[in-house]
C-alpha positions as CSV (number, residue, x, y, z in Angstrom):
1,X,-30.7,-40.9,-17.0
2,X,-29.1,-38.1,-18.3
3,X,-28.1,-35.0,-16.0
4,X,-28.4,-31.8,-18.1
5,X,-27.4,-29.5,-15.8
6,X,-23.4,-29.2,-14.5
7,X,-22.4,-26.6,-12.7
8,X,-23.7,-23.0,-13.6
9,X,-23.9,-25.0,-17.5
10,X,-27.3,-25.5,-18.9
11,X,-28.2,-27.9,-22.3
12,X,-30.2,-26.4,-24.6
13,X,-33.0,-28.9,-25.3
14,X,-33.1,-28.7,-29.2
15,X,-29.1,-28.6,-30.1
16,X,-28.0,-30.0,-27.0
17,X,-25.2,-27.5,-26.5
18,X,-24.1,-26.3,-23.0
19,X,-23.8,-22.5,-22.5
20,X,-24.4,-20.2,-19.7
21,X,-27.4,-18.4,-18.2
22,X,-27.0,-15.3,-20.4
23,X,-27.1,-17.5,-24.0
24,X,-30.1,-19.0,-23.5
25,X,-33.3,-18.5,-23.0
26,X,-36.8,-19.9,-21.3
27,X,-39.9,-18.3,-23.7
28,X,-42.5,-20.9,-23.0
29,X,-44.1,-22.2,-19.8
30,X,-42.2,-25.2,-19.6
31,X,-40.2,-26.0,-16.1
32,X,-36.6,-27.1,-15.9
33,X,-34.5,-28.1,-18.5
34,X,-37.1,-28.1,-21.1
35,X,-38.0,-24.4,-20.9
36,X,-34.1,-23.5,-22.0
37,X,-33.2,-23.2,-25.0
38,X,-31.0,-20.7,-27.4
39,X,-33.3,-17.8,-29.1
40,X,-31.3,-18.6,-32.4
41,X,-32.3,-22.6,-31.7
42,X,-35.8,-21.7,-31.4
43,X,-36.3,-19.6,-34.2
44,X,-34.6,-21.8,-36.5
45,X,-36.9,-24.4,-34.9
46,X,-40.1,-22.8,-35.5
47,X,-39.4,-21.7,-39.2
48,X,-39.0,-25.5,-40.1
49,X,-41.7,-27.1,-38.5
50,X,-43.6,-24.1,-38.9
51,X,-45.8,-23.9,-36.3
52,X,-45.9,-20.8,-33.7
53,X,-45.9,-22.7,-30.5
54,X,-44.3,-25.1,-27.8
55,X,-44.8,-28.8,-29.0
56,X,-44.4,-29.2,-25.5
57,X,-46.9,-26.8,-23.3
58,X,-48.6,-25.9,-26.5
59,X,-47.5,-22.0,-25.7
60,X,-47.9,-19.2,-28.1
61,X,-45.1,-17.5,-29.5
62,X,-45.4,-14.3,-30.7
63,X,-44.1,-14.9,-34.4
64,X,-43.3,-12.2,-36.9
65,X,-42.5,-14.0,-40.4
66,X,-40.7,-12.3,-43.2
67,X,-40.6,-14.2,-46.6
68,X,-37.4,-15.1,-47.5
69,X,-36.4,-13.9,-51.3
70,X,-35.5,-15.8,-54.4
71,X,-31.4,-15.3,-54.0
72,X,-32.0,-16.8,-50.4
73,X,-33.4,-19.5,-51.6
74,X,-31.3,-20.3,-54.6
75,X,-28.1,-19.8,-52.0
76,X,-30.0,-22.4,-49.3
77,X,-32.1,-25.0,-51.2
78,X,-34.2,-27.3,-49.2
79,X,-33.2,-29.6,-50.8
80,X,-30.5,-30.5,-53.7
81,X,-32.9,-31.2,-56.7
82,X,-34.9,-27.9,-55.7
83,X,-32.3,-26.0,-58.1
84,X,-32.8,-28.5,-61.1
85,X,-36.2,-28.2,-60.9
86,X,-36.5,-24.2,-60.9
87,X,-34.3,-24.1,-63.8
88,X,-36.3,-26.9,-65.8
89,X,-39.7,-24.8,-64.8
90,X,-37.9,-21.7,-66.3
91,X,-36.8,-23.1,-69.2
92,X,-39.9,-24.8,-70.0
93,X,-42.0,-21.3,-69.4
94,X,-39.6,-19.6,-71.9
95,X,-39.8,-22.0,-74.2
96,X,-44.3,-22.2,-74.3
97,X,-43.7,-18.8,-74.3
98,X,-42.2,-18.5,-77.6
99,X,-44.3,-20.9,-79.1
100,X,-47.4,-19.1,-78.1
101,X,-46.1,-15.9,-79.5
């Protein structure tokens, strides 16, 4: 079994990284190591399995979501093929466009 805790060093349960008491962070109701976590971890955590609580205690998060823009986006795809795909869409809409006109 693992020990997560060494010294005044704690893990973070989703990255796994060690840092100390001020860098991390226990939101939920969960006891011990799997309460602590980083508040950047967590966040990032939440936005892509978008839910709003602990998968683990089933606590709430209070969640304010912003939607991201279109230059965000085209800087950070998903995925790869996301880009392809946007450009084919525009090119196809300019191109009905005309022939509707």
């Amino acid at each position: 079994m693992l020990n997560f805790r060494t010294g005044n060093l704690q893990v973070c349960r989703i990255c796994y990284s060690t840092g100390d008491l001020q860098s991390l962070i226990a939101p939920c109701q969960c006891s011990g190591t799997m309460g602590i976590l980083h508040q950047n971890c967590l966040e990032r955590w939440l936005e892509i399995s978008n839910t709003t609580k602990c998968e683990i205690c089933q606590h709430e998060y209070e969640v304010i979501r912003y939607p991201k823009s279109l230059f965000y986006f085209l800087r950070n795809p998903l995925h790869p093929s996301d880009i392809r795909y946007l450009i084919n869409d525009i090119i196809l809409f300019i191109f009905l466009t005309t022939i509707i006109s």
